[in-house]
KOLZA-337530 format. One record per residue: residue in one letter; chain; x, y, z of N, C-alpha, C in turn. Coordinates in Angstrom, 1 decimal, padded with zeros to 4 digits. Each point is the difference from the previous one (the first is absolute). Layout:
BEGIN
r paro = A pakol = A n.X = X n.Y = Y n.Z = Z ca.X = X ca.Y = Y ca.Z = Z c.X = X c.Y = Y c.Z = Z
...
// end
This chain:
BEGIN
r paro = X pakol = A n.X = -012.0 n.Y = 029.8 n.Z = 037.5 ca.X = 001.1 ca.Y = -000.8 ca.Z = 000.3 c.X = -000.3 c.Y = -001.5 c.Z = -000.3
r paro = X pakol = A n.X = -001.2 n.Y = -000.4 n.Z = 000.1 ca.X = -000.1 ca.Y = -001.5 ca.Z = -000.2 c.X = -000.1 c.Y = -000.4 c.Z = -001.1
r paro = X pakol = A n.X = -000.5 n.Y = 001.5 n.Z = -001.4 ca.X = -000.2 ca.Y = -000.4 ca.Z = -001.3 c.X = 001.6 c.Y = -000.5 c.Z = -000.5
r paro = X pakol = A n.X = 000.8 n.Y = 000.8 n.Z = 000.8 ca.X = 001.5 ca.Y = 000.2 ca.Z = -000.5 c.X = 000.5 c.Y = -001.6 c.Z = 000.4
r paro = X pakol = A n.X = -000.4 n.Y = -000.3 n.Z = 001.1 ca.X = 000.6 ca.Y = -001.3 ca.Z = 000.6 c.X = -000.6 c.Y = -001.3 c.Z = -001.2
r paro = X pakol = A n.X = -001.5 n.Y = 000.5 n.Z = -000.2 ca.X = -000.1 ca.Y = -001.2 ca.Z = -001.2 c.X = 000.6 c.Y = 000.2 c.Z = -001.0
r paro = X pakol = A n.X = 000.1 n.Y = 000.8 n.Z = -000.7 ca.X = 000.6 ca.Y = 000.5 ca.Z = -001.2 c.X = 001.7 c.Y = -001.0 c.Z = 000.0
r paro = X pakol = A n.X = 000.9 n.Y = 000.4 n.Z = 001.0 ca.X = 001.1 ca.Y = -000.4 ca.Z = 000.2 c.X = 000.0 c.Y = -001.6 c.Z = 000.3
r paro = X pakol = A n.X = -000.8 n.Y = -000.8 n.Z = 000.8 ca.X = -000.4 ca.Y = -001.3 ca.Z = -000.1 c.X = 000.1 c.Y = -000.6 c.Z = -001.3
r paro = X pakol = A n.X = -001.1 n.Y = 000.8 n.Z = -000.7 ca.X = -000.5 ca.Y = -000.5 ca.Z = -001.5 c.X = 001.0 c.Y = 000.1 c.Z = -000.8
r paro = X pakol = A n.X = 001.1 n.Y = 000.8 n.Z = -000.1 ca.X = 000.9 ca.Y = 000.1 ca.Z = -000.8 c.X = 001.5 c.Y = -000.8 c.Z = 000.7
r paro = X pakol = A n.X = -000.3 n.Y = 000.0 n.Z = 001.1 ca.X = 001.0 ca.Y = -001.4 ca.Z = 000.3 c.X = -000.4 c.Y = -001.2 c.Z = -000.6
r paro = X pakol = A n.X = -001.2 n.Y = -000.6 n.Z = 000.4 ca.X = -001.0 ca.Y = -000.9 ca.Z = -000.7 c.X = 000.6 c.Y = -000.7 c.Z = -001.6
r paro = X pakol = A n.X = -000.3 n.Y = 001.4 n.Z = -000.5 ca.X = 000.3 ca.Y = -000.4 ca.Z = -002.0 c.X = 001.4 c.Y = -000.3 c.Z = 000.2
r paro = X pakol = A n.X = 000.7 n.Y = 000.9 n.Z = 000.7 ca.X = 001.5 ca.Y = -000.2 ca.Z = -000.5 c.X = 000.4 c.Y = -001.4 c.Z = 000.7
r paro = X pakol = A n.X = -000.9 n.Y = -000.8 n.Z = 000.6 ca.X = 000.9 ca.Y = -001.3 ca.Z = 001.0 c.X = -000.7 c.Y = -000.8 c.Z = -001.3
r paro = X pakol = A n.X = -001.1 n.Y = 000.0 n.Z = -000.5 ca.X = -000.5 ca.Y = -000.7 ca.Z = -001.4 c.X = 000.7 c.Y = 000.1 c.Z = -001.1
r paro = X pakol = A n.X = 000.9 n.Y = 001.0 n.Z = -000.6 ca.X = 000.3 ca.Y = 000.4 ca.Z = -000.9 c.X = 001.5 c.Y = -000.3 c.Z = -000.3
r paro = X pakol = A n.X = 000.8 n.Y = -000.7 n.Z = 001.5 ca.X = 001.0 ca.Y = -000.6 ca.Z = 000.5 c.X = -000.2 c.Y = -001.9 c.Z = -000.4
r paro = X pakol = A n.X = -001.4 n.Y = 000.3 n.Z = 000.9 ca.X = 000.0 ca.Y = -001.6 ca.Z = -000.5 c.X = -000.4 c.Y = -000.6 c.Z = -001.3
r paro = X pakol = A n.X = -000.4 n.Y = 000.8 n.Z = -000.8 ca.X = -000.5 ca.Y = 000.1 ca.Z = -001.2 c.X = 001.1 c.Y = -000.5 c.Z = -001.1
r paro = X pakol = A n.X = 001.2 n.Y = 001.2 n.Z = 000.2 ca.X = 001.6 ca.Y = -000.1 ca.Z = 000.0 c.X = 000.4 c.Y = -001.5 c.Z = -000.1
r paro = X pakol = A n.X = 000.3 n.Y = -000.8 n.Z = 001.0 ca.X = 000.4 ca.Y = -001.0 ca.Z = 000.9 c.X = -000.8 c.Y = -000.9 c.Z = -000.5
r paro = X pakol = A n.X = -001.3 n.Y = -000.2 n.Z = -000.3 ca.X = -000.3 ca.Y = -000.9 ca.Z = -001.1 c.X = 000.3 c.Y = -000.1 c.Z = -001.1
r paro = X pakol = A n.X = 000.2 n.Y = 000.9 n.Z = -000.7 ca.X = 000.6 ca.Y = 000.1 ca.Z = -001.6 c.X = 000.5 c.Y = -001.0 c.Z = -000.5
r paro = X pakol = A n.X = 001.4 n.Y = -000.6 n.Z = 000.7 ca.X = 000.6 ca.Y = -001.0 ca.Z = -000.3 c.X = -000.6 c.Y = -001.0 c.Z = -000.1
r paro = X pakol = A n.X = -000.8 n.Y = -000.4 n.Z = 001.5 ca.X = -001.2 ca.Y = -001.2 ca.Z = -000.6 c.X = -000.2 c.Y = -000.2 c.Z = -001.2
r paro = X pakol = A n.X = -000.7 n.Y = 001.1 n.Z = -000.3 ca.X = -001.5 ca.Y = 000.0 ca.Z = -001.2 c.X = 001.4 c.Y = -000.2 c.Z = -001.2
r paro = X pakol = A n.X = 000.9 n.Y = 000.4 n.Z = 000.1 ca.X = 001.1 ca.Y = -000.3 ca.Z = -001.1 c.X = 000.0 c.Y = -000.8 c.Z = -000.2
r paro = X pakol = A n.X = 000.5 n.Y = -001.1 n.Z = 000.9 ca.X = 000.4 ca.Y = -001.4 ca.Z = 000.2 c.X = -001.0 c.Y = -000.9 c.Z = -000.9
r paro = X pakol = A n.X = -001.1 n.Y = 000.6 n.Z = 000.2 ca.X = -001.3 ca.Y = -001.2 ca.Z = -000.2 c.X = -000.7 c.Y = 000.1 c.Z = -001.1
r paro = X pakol = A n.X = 000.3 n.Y = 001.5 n.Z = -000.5 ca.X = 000.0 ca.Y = 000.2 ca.Z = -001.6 c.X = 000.8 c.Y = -000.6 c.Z = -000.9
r paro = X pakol = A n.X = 001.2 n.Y = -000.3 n.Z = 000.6 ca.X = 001.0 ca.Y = -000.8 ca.Z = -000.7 c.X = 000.0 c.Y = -001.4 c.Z = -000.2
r paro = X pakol = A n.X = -000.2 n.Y = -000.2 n.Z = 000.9 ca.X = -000.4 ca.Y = -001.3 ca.Z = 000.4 c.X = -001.4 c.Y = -000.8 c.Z = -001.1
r paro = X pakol = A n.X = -000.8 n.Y = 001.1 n.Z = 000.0 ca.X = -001.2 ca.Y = -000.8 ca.Z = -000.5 c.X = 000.1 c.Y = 000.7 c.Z = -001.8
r paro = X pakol = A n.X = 001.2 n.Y = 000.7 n.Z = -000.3 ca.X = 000.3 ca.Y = 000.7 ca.Z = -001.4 c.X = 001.0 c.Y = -001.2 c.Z = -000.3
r paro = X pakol = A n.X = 000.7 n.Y = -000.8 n.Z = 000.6 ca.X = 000.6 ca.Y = -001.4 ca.Z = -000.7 c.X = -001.2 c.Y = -001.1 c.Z = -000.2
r paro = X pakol = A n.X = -000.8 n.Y = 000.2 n.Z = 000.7 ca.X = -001.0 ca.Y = -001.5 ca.Z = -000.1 c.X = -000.7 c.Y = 000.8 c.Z = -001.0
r paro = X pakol = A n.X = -000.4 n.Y = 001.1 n.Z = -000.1 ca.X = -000.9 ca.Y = 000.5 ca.Z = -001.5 c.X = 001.1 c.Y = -000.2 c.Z = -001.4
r paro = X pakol = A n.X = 001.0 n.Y = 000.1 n.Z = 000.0 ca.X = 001.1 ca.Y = -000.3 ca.Z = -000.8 c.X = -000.5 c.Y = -001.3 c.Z = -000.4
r paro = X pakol = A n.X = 000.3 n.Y = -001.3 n.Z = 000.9 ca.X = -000.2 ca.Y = -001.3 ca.Z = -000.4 c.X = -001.5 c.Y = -000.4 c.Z = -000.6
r paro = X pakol = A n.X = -000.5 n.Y = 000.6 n.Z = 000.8 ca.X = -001.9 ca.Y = -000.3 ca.Z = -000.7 c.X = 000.2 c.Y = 000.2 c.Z = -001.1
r paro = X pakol = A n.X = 000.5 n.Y = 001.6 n.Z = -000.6 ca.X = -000.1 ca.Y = 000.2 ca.Z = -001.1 c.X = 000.7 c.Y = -001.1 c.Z = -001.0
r paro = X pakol = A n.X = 001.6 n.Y = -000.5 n.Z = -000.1 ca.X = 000.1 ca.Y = -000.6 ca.Z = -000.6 c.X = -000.5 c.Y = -001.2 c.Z = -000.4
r paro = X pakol = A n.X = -000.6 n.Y = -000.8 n.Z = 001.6 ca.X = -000.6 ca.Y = -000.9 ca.Z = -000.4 c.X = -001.4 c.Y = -000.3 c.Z = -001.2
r paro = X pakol = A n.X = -001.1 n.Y = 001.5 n.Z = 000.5 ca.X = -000.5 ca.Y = 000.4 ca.Z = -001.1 c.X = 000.4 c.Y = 000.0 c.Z = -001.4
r paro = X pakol = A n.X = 001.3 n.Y = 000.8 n.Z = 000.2 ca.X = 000.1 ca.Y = -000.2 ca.Z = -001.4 c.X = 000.6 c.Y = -001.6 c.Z = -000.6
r paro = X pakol = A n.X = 000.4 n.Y = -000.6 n.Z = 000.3 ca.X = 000.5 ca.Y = -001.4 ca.Z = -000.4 c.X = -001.1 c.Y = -000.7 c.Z = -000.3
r paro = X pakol = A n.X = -001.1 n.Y = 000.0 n.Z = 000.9 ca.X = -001.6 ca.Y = -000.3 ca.Z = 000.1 c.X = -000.5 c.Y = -000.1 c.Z = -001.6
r paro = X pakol = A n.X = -000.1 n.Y = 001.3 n.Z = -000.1 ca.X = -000.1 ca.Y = 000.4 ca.Z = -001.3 c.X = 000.3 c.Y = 000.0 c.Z = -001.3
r paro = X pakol = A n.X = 001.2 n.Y = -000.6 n.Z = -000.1 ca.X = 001.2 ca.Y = 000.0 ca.Z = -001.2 c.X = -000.3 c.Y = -001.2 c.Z = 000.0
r paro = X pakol = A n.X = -000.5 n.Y = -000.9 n.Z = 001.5 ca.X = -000.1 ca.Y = -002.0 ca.Z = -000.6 c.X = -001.5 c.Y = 000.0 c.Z = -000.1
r paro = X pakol = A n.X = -000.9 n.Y = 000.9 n.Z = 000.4 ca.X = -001.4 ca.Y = -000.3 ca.Z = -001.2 c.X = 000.2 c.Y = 000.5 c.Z = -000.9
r paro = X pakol = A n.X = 000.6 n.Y = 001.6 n.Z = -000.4 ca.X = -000.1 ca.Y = -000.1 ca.Z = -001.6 c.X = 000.6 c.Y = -000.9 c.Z = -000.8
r paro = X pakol = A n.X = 001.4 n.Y = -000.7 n.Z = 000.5 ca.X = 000.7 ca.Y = -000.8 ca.Z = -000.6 c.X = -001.1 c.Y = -001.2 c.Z = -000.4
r paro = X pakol = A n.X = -000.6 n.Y = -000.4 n.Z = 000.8 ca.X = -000.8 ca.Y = -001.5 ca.Z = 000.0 c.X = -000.9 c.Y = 000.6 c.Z = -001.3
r paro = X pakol = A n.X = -000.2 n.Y = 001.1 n.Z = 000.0 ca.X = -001.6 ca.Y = 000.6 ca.Z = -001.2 c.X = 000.8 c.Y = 000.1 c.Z = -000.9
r paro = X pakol = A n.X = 001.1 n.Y = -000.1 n.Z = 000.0 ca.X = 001.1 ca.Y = 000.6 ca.Z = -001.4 c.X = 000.1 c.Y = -001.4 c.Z = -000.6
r paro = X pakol = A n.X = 000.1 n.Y = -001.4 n.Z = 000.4 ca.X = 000.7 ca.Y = -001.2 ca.Z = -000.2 c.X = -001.5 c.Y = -000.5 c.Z = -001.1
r paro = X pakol = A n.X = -001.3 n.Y = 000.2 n.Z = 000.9 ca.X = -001.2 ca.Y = -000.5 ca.Z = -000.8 c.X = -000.1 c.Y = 000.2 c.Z = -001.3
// end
């Protein structure tokens, strides 16, 4: 009986993890998005970066 009583613990256990696991989701959404606009801008700035040194090597 006590193996049964851990067993059933353990599996309450995962499933209260696997709830809040759930319940975070939207976080981790939010903050991927969040940091997928500021990767956006890097990028372009890179690229502009790059168009005004090759432009300056194109002028010589």
């Amino acid at each position: 009986i006590s193996l049964l009583n851990k067993t059933t613990t353990l599996i309450g256990l995962l499933k209260t993890i696997r709830v809040c696991r759930l319940l975070c989701l939207p976080r981790v959404g939010r903050k991927i998005d969040r940091y997928s606009e500021y990767g956006a801008a890097v990028l372009v700035l890179l690229m502009a970066t790059f168009v005004l040194i090759v432009g300056l090597h194109m002028v010589r």
